[in-house]
N, C-alpha and C positions, 0 to 999 in steps of 0.2 A: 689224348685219345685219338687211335686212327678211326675218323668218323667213316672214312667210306669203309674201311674193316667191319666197320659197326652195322653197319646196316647190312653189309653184304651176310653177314652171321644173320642178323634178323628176318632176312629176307630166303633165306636156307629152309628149301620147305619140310625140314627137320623142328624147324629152331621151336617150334610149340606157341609164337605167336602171329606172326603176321602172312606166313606163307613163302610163296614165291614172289610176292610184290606187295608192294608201299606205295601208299600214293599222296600226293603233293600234300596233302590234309595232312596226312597220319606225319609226313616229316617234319611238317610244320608246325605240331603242336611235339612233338619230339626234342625238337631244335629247343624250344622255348624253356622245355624243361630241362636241359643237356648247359641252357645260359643261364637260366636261375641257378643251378646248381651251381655252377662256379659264384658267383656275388652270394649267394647264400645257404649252399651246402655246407658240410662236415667234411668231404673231401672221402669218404667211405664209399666203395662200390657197391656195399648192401642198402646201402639210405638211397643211394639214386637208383638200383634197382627195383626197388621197392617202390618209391614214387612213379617209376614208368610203370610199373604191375598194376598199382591201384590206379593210376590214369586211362588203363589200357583197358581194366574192369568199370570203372564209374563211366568212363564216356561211351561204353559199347563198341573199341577198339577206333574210333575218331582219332584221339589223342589230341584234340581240341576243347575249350571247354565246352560247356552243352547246358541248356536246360533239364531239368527231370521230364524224364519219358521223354526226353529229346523234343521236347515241344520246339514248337517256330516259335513262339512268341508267350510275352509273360500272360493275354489270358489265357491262353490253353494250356500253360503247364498248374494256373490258377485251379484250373477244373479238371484236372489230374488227379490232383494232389487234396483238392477239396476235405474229403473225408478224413483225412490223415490229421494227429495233435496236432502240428507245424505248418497245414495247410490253412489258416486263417489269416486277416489279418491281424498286424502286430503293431504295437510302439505308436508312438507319437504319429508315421509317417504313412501308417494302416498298411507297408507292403505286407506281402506276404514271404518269408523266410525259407523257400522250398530249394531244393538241391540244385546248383549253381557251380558252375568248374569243372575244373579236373578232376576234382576229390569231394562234390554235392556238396559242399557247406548247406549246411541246415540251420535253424532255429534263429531266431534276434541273438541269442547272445554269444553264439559262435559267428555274427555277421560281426558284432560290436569288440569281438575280441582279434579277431583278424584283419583289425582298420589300421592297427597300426604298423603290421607286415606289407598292410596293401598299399599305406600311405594315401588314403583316398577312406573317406568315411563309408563305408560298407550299410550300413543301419541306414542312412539316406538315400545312398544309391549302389543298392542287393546290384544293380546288373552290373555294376562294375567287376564282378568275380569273372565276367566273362571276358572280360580282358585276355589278351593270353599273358602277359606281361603277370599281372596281377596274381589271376590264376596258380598260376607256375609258382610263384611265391612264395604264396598262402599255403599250396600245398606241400612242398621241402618244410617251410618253417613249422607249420603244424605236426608232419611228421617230427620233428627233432623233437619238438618240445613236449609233445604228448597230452596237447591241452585237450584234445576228443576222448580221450581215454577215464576219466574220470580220477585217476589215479596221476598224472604228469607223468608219464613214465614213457619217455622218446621211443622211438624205433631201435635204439642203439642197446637199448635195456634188451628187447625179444630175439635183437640180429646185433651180439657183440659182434665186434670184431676177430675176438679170438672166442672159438668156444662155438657149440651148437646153435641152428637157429630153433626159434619158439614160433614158427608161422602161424599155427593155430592164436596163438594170442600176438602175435602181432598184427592182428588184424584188428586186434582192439584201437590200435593207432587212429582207427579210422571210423569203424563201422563194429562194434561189440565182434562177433564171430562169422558174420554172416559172408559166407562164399569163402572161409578160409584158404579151403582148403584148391579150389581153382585158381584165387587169388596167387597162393605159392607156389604154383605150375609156372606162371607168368613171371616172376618175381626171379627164379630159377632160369626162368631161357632169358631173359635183360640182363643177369649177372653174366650166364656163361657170353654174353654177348660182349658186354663190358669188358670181361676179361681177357677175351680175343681180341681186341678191340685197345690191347694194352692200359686198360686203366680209365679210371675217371678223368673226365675233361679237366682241364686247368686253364688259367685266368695266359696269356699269352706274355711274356714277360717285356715290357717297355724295351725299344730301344737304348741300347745307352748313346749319350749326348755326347758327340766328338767333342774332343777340348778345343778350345778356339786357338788358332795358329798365333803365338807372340807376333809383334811386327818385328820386321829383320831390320837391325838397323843397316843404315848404308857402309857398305864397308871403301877403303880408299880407293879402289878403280870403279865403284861407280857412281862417285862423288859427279859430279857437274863439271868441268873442266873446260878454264878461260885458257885457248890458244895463244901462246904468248904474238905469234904470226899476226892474230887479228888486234892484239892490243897496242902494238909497235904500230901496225899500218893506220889506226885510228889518231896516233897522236901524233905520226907524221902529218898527217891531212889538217890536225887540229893546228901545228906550227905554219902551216904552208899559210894558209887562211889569217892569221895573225900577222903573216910578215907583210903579206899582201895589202893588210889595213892599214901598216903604217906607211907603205910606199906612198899610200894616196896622201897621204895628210903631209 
């Protein structure tokens, strides 16, 4: 992917999502999902379109993760949410389970089941979805696999790869129906972005390792070479010295 292509299409105040400008936030929780996607994507321009669409809808265009109602902090989004089933405390740990990320993770047991995408226990520590590392993750993997939907049925099932999409019910990936049909407004201008953009990002491919140079062996002129000049003159000196001993004696 040409990432400055990318943004420059995103940034096209055509493009249906962010205007004429991006700012340091929105690129950075972009980035995060453009890196997940490589270590943990399908390699499909409609799954990471999709995942920037619903991040672009759940954070209120941040593209960071967020608390529900964008609270500062976990009391206030505590008394948010108050009223709501999922607003109480839960579990063993008494948090409260309310929307968290890129994509609101809700309830204990969508915290309990996205622990081990997150690699970090979710059910103990809910804030860790605000990671962006984590975040970004949780949200690719749960798309693929469909586990919000009630049925397991990925992204991949509503947005083949060949074939129509089902936007209205891909939205069940995530959240039942609600904002489908905005959601695929967004989801539409990330793909045509992508696809200017030459394609999904990819993992960057290693160096290859130069072979190590054989040693040369020495070949005969650059062998060592005893001057025959210096070896004569040494054993004249050595005779001279000998003759010399025996004159004394």
């Amino acid at each position: 992917m040409n990432r400055a292509a990318f943004y420059a299409a995103l940034r096209r105040r055509t493009s249906g999502v962010f205007g004429t400008s991006i700012s340091q936030q929105q690129v950075t929780g972009i980035e995060g999902i453009l890196d997940a996607f490589i270590t943990h994507g399908d390699g499909r321009d409609k799954t990471l379109a999709y995942a920037l669409a619903t991040a672009y809808h759940e954070t209120g265009a941040r593209m960071v993760p967020v608390r529900e109602g964008f609270a500062k902090d976990d009391a206030t989004a505590r008394r948010i949410v108050a009223k709501r089933a999922y607003g109480q405390p839960a579990g063993k740990y008494g948090h409260v389970y309310y929307g968290r990320g890129q994509v609101q993770l809700t309830w204990l047991p969508n915290y309990d089941k996205s622990s081990t995408d997150a690699k970090y226990d979710l059910v103990a520590y809910p804030d860790k979805m605000l990671d962006p590392v984590i975040s970004a993750r949780v949200l690719i993997k749960g798309l693929l696999d469909g586990r919000w939907n009630g049925k397991g049925n990925g992204i991949a099932f509503y947005l083949p790869t060949s074939g129509p999409d089902d936007l209205k019910n891909a939205r069940r990936t995530v959240n039942i129906t609600d904002k489908w049909g905005m959601i695929g407004g967004y989801y539409k201008a990330f793909l045509a972005a992508i696809k200017e953009a030459g394609g999904v990002p990819v993992a960057a491919p290693l160096p290859t390792p130069k072979p190590e140079q054989p040693v040369k062996p020495l070949v005969e002129a650059e062998k060592p070479q005893v001057r025959a000049g210096s070896l004569s003159g040494l054993l004249a000196k050595l005779l001279q010295a000998l003759a010399a001993l025996f004159k004394r004696k």
